[in-house]
PyMOL Python script that loads the backbone (N, CA, C, O; Angstrom):
from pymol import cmd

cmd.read_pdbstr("""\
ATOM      1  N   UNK A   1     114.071 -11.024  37.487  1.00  0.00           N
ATOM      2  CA  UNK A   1     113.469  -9.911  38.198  1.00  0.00           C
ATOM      3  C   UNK A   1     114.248  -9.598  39.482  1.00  0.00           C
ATOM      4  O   UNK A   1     114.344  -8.411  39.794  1.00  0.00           O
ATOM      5  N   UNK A   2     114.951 -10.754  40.447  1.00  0.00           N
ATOM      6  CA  UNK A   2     115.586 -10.470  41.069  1.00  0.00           C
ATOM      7  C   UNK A   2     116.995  -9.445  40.983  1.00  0.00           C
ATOM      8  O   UNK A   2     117.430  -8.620  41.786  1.00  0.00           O
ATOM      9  N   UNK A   3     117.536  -9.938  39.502  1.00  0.00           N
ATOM     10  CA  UNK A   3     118.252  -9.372  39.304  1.00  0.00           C
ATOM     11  C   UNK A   3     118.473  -7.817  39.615  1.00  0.00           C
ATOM     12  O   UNK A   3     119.167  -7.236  40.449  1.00  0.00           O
ATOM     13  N   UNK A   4     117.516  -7.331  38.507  1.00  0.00           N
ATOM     14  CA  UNK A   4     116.888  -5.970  38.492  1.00  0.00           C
ATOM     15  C   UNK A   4     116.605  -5.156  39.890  1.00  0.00           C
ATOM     16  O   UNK A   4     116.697  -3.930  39.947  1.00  0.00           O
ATOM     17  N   UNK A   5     116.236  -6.015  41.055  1.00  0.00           N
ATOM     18  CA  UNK A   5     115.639  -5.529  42.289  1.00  0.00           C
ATOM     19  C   UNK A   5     117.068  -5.448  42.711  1.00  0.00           C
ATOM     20  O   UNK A   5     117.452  -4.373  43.171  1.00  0.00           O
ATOM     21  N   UNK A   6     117.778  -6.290  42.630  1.00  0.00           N
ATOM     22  CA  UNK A   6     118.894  -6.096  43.572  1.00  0.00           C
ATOM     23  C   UNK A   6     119.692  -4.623  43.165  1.00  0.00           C
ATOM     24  O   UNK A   6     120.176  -3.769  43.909  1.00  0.00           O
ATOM     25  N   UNK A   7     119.607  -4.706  41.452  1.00  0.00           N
ATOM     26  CA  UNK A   7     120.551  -3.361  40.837  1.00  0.00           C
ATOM     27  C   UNK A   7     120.056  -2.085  41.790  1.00  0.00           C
ATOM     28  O   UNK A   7     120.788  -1.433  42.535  1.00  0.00           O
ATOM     29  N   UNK A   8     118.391  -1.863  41.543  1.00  0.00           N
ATOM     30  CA  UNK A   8     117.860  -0.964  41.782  1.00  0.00           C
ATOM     31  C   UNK A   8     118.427  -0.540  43.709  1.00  0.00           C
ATOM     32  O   UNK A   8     118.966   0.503  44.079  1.00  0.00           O
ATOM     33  N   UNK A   9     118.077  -1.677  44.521  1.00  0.00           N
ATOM     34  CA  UNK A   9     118.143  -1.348  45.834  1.00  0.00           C
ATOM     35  C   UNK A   9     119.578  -1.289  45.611  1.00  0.00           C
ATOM     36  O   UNK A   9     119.767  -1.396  46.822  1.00  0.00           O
ATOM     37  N   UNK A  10     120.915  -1.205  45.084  1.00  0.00           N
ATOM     38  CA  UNK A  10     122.167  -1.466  45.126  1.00  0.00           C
ATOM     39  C   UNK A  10     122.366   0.743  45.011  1.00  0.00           C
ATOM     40  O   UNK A  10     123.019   1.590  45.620  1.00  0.00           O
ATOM     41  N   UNK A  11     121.312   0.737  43.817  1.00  0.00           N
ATOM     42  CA  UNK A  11     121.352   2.560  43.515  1.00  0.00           C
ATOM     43  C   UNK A  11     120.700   2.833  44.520  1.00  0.00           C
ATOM     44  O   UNK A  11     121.250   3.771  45.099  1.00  0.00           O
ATOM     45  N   UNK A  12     119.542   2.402  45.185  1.00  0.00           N
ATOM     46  CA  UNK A  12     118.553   3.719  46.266  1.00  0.00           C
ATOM     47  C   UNK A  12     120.559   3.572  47.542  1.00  0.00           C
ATOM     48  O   UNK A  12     121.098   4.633  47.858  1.00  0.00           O
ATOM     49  N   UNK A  13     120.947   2.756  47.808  1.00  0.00           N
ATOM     50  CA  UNK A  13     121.750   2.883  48.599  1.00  0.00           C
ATOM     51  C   UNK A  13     122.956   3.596  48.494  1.00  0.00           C
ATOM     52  O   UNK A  13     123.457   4.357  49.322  1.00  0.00           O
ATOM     53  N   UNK A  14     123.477   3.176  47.082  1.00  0.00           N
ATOM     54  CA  UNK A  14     124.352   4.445  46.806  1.00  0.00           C
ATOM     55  C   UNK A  14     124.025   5.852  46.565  1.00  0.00           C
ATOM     56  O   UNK A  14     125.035   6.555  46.597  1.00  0.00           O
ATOM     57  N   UNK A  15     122.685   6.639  46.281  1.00  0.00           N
ATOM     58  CA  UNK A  15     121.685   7.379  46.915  1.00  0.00           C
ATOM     59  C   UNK A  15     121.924   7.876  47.877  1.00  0.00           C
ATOM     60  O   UNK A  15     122.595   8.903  47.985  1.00  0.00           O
ATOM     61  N   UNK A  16     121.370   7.182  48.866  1.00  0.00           N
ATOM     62  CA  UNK A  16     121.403   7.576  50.520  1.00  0.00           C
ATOM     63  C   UNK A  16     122.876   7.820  51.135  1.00  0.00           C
ATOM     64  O   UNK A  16     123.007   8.649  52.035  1.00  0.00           O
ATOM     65  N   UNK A  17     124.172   6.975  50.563  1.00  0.00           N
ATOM     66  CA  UNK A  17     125.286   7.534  50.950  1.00  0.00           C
ATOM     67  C   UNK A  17     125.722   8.348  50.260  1.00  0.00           C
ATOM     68  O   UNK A  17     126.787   8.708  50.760  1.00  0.00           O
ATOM     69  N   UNK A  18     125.496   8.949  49.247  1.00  0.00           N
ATOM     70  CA  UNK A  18     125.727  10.499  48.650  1.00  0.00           C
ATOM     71  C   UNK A  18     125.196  11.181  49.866  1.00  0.00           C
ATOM     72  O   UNK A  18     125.915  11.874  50.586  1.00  0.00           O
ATOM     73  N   UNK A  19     124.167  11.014  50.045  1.00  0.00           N
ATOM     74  CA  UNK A  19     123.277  11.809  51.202  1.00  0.00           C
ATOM     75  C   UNK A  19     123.696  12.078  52.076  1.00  0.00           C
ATOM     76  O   UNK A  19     123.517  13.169  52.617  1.00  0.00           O
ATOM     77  N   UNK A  20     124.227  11.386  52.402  1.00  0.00           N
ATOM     78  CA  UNK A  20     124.799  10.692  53.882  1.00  0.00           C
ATOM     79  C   UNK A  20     125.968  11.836  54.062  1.00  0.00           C
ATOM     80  O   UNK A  20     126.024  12.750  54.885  1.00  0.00           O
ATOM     81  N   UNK A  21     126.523  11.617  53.424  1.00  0.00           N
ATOM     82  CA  UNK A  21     128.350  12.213  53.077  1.00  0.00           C
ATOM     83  C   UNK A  21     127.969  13.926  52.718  1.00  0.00           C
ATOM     84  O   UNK A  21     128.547  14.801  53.363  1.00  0.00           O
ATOM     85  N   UNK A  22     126.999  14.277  51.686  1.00  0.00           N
ATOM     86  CA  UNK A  22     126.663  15.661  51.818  1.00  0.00           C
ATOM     87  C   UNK A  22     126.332  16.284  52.735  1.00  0.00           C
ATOM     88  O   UNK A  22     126.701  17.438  52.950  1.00  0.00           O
ATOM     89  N   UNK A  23     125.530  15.587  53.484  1.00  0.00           N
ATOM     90  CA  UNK A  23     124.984  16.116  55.157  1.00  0.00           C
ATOM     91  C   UNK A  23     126.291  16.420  55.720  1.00  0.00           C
ATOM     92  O   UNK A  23     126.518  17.626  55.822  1.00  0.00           O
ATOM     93  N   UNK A  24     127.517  15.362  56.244  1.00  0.00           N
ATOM     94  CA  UNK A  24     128.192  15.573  56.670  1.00  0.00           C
ATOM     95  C   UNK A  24     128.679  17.035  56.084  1.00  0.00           C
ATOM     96  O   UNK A  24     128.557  18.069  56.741  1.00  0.00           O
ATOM     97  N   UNK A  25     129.245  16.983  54.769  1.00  0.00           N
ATOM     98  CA  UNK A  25     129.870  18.174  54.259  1.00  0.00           C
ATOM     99  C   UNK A  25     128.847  19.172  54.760  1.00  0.00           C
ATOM    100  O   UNK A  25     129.215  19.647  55.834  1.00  0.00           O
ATOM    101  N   UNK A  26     127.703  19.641  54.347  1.00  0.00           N
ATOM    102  CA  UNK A  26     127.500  20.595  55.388  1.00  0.00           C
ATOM    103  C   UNK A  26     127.677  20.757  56.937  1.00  0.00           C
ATOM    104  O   UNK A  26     127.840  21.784  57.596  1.00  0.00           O
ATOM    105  N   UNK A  27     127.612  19.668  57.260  1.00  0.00           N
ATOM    106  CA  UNK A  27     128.017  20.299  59.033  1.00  0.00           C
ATOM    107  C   UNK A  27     129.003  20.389  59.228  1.00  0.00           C
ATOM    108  O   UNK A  27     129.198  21.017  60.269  1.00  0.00           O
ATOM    109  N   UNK A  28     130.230  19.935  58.539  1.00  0.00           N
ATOM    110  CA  UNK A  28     131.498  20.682  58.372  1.00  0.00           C
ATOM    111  C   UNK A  28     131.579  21.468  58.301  1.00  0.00           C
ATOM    112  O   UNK A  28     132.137  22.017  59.251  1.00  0.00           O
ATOM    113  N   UNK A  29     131.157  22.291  57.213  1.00  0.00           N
ATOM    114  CA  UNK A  29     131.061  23.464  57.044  1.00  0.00           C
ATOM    115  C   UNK A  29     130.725  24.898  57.478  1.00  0.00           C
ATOM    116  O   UNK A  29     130.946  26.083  57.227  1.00  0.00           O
ATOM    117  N   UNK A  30     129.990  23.982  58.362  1.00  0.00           N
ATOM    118  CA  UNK A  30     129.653  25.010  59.571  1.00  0.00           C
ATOM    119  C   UNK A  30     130.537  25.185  60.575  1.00  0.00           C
ATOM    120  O   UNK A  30     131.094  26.270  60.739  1.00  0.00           O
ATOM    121  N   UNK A  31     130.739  24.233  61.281  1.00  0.00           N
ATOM    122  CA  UNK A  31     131.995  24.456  61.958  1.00  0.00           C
ATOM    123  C   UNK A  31     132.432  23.039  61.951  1.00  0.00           C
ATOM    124  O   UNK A  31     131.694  22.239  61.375  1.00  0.00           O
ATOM    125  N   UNK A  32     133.770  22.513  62.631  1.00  0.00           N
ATOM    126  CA  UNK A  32     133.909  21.250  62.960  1.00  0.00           C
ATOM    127  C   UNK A  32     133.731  20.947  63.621  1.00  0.00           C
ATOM    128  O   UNK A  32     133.371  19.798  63.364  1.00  0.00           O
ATOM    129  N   UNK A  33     133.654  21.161  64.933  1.00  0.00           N
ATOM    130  CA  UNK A  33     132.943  20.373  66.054  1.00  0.00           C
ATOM    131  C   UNK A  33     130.732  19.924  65.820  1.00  0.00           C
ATOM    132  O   UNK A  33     129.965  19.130  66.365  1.00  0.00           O
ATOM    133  N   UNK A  34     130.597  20.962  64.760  1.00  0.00           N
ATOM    134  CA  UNK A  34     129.116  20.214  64.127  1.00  0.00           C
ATOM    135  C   UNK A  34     129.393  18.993  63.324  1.00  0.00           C
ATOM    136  O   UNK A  34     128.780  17.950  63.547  1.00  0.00           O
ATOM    137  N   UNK A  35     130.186  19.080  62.510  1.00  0.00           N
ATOM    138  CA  UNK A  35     130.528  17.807  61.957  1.00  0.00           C
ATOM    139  C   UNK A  35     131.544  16.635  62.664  1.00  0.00           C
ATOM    140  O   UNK A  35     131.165  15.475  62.500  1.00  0.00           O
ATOM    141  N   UNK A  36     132.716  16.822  63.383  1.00  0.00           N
ATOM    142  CA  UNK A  36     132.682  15.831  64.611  1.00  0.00           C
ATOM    143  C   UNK A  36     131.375  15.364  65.236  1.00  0.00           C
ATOM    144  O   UNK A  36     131.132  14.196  64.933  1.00  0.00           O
ATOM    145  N   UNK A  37     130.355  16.002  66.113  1.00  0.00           N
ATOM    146  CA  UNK A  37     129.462  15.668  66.240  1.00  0.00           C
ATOM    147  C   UNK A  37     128.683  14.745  65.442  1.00  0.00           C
ATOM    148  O   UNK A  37     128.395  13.584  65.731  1.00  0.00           O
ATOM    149  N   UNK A  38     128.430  15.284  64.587  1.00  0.00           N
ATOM    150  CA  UNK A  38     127.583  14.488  63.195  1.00  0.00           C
ATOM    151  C   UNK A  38     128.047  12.866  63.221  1.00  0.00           C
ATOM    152  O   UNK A  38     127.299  11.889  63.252  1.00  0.00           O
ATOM    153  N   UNK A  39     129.436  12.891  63.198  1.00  0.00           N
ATOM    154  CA  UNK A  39     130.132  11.958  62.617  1.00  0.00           C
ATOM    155  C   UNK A  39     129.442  10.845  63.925  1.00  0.00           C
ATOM    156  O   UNK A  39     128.603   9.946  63.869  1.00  0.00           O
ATOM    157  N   UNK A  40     130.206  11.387  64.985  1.00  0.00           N
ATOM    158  CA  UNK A  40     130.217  10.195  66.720  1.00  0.00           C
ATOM    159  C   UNK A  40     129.498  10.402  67.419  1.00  0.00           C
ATOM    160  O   UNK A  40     129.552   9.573  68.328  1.00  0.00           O
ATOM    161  N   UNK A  41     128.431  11.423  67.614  1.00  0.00           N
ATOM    162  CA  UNK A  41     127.434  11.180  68.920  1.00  0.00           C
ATOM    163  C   UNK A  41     126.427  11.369  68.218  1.00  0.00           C
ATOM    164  O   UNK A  41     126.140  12.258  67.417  1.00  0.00           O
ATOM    165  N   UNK A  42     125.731  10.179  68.683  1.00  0.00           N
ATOM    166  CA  UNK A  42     124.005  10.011  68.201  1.00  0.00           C
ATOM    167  C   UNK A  42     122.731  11.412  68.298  1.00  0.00           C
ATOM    168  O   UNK A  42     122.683  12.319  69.129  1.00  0.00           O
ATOM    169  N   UNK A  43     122.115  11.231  67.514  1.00  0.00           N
ATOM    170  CA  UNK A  43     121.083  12.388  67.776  1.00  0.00           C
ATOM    171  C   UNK A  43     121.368  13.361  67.729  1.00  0.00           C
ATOM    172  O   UNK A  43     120.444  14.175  67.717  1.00  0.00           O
ATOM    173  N   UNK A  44     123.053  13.994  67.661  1.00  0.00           N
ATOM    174  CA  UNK A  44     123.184  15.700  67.474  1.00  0.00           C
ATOM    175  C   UNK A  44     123.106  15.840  65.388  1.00  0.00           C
ATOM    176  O   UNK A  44     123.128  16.915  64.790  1.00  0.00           O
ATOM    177  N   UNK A  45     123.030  14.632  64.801  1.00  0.00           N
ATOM    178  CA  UNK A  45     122.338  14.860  63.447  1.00  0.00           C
ATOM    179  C   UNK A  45     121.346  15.319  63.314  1.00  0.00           C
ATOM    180  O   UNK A  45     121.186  16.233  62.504  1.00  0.00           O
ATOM    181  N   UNK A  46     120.303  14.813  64.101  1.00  0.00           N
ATOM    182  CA  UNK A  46     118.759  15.415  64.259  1.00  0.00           C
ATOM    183  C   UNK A  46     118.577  16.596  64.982  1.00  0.00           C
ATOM    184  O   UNK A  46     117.416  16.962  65.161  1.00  0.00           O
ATOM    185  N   UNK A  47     119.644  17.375  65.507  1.00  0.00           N
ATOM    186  CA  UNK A  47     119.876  18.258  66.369  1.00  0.00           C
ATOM    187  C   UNK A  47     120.011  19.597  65.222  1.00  0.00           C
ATOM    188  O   UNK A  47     119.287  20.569  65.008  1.00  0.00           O
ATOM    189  N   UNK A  48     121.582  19.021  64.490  1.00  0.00           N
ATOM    190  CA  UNK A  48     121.726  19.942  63.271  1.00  0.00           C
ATOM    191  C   UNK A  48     121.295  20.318  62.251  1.00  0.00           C
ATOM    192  O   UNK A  48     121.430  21.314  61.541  1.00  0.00           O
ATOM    193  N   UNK A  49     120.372  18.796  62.217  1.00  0.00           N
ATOM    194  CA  UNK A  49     118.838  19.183  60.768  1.00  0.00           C
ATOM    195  C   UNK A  49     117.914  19.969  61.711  1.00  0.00           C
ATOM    196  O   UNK A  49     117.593  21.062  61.244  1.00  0.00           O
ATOM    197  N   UNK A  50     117.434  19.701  62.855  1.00  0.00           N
ATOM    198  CA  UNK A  50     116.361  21.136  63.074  1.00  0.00           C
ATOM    199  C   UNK A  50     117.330  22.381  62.852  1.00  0.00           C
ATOM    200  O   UNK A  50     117.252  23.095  61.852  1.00  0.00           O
ATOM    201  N   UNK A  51     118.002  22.523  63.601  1.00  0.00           N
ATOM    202  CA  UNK A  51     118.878  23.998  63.605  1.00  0.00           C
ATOM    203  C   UNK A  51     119.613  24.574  62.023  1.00  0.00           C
ATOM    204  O   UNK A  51     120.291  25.601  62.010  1.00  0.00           O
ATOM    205  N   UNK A  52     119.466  24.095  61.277  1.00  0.00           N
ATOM    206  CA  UNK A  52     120.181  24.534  60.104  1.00  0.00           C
ATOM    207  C   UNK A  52     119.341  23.846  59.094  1.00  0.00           C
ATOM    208  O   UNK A  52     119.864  23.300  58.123  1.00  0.00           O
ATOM    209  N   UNK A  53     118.533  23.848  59.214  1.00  0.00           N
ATOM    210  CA  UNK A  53     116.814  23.189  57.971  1.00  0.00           C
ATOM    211  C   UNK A  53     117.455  23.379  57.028  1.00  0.00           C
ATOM    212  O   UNK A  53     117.773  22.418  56.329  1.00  0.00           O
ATOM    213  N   UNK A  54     117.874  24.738  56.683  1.00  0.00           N
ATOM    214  CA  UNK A  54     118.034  25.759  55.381  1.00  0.00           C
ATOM    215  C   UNK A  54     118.965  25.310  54.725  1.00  0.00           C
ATOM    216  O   UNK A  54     118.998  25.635  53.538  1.00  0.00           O
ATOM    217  N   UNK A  55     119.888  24.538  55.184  1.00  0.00           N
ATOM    218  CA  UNK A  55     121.115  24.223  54.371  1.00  0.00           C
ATOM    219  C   UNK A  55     121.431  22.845  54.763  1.00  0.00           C
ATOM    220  O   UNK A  55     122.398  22.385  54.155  1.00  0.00           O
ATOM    221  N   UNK A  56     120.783  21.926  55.763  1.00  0.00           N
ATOM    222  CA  UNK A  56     121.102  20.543  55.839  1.00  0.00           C
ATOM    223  C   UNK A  56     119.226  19.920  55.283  1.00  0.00           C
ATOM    224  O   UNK A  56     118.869  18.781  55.583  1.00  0.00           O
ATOM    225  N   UNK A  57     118.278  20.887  54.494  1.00  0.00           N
ATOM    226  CA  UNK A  57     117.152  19.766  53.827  1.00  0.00           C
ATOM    227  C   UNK A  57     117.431  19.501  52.851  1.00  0.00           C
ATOM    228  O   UNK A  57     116.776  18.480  52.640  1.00  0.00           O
ATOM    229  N   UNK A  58     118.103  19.745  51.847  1.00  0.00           N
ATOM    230  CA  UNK A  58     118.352  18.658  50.782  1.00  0.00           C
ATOM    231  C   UNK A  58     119.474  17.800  50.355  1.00  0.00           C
ATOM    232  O   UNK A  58     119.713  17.588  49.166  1.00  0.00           O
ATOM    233  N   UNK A  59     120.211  17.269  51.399  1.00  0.00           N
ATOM    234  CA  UNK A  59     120.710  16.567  51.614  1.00  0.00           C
ATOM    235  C   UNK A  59     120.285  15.433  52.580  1.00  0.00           C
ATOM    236  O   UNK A  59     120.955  14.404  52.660  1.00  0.00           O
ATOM    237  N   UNK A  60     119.148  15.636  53.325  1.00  0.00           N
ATOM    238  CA  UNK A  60     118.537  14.830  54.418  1.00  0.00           C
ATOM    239  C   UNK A  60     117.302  14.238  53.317  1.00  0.00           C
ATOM    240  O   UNK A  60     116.633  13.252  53.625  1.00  0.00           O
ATOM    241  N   UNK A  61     117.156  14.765  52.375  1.00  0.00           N
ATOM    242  CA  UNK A  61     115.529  14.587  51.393  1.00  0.00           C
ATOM    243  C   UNK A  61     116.253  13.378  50.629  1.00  0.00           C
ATOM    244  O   UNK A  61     115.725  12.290  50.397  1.00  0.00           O
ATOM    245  N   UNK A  62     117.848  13.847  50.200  1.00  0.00           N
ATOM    246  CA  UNK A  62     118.405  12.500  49.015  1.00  0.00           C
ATOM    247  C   UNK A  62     118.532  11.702  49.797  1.00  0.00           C
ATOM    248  O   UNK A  62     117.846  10.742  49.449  1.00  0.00           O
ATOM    249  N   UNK A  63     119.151  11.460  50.928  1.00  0.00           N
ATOM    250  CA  UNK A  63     119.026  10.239  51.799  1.00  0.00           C
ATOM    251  C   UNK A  63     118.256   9.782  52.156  1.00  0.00           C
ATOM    252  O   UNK A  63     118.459   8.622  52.516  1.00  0.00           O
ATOM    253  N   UNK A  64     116.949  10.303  52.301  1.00  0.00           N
ATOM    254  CA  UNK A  64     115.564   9.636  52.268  1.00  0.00           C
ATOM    255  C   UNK A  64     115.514   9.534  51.005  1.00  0.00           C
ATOM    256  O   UNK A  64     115.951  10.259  51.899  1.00  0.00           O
ATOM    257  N   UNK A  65     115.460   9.426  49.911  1.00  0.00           N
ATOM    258  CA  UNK A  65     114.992   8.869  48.846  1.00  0.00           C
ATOM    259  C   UNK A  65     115.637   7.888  48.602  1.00  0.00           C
ATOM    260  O   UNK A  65     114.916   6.916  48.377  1.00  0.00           O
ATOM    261  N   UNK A  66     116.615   7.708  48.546  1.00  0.00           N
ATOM    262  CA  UNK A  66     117.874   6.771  48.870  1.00  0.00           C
ATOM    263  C   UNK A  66     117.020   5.277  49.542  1.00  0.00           C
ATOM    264  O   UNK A  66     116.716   4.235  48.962  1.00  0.00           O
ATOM    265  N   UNK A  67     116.804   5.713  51.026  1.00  0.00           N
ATOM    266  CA  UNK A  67     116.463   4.526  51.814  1.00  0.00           C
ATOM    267  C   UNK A  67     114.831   4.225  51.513  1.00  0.00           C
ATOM    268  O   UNK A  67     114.239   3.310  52.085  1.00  0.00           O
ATOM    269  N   UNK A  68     114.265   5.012  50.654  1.00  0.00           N
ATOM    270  CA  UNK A  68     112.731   5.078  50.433  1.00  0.00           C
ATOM    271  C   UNK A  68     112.320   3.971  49.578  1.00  0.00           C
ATOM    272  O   UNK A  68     111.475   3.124  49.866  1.00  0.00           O
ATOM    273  N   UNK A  69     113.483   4.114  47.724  1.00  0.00           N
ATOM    274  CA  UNK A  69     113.785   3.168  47.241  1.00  0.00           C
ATOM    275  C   UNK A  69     114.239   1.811  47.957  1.00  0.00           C
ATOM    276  O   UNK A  69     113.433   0.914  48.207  1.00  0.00           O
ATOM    277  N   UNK A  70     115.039   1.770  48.137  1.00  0.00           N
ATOM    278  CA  UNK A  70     115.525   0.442  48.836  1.00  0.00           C
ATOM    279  C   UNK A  70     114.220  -0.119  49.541  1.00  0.00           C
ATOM    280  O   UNK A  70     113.869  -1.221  49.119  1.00  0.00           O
ATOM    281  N   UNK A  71     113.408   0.463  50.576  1.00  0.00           N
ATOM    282  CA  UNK A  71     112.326  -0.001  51.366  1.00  0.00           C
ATOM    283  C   UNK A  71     111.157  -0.067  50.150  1.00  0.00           C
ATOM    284  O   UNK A  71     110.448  -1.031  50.439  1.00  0.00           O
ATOM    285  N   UNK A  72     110.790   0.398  49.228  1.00  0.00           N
ATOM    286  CA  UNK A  72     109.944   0.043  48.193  1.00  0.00           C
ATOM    287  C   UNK A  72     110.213  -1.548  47.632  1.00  0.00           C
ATOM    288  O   UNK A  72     109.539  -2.575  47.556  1.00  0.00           O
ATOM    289  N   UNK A  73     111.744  -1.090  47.252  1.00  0.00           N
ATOM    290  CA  UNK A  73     112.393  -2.753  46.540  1.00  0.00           C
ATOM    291  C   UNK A  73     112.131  -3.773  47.535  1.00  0.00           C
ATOM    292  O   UNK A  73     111.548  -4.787  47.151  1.00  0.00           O
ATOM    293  N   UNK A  74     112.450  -3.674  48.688  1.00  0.00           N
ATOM    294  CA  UNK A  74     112.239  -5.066  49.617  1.00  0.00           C
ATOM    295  C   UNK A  74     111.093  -5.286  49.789  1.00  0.00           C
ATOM    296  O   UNK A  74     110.726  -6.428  49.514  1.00  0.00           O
ATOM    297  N   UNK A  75     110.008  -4.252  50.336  1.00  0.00           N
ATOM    298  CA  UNK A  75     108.968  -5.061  50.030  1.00  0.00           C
ATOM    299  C   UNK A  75     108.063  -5.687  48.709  1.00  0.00           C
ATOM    300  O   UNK A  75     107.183  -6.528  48.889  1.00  0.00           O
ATOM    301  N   UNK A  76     108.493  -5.030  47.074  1.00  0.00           N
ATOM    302  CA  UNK A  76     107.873  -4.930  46.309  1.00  0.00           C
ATOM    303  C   UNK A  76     108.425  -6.570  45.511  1.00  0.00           C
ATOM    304  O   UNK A  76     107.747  -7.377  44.875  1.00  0.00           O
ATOM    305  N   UNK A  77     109.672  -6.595  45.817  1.00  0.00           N
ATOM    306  CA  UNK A  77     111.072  -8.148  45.312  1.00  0.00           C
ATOM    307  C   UNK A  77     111.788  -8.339  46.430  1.00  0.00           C
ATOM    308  O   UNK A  77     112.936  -7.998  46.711  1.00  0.00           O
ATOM    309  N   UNK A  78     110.786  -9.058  47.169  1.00  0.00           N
ATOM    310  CA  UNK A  78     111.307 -10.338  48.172  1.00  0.00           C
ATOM    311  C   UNK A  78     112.940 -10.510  48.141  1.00  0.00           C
ATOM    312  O   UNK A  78     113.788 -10.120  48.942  1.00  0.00           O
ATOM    313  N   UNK A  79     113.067 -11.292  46.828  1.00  0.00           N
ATOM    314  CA  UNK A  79     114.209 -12.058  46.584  1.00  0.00           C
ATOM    315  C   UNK A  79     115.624 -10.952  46.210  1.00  0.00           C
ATOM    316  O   UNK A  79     116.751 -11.288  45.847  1.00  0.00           O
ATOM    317  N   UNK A  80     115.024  -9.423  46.475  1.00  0.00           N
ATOM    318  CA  UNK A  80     115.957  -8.841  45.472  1.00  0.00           C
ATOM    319  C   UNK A  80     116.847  -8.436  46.690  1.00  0.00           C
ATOM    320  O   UNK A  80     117.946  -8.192  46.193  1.00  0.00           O
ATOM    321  N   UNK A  81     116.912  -8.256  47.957  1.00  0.00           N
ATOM    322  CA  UNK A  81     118.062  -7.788  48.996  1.00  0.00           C
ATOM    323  C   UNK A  81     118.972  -9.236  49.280  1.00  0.00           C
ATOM    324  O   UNK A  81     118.544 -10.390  49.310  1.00  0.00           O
ATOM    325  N   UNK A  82     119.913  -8.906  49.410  1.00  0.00           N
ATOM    326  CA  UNK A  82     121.277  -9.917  49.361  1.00  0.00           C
ATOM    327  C   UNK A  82     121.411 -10.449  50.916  1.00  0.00           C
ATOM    328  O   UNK A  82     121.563  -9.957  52.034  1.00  0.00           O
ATOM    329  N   UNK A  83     121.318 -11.271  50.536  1.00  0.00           N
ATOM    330  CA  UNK A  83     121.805 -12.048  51.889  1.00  0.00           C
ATOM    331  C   UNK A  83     122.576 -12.954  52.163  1.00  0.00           C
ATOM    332  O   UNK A  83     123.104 -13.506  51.198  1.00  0.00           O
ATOM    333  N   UNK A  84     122.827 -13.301  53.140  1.00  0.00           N
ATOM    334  CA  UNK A  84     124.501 -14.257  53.738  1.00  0.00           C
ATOM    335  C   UNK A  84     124.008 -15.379  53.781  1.00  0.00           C
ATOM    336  O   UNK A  84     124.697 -16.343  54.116  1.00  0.00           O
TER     337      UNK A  84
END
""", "prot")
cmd.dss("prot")
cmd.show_as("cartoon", "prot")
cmd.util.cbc("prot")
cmd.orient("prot")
């Protein structure tokens, strides 16, 4: 069962960095200094998801589903997140 938990939280994470990386591509896209931003200073992500809802929410929704899974798996299989 561990097994299985680990596969699963291994996908919600590769998930969330699709997510992750699409977000970026849109704020690229907008201009580059939105996506510089994005990339190195904190909080202008949450800056560019209010201001551009329309084209950075479903890419902010897969990355929450992403980390939603993963937080289901850890608490649901203990044993299933990897550790050192």
């Amino acid at each position: 069962m561990e097994l299985v938990g680990m596969i699963i939280w291994g996908i919600g994470g590769i998930i969330s960095l699709i997510g992750g990386i699409w977000f970026l591509v849109v704020a690229f896209r907008q201009t580059i200094w939105w996506g510089l931003g994005c990339l190195f200073i904190p909080f202008v992500s949450i800056v560019f998801l209010i201001i551009h809802w329309g084209d950075a929410a479903k890419p902010f929704f897969v990355s929450l589903l992403g980390v939603a899974i993963m937080v289901v798996v850890a608490v649901l299989i203990p044993g299933a997140i990897p550790t050192t």
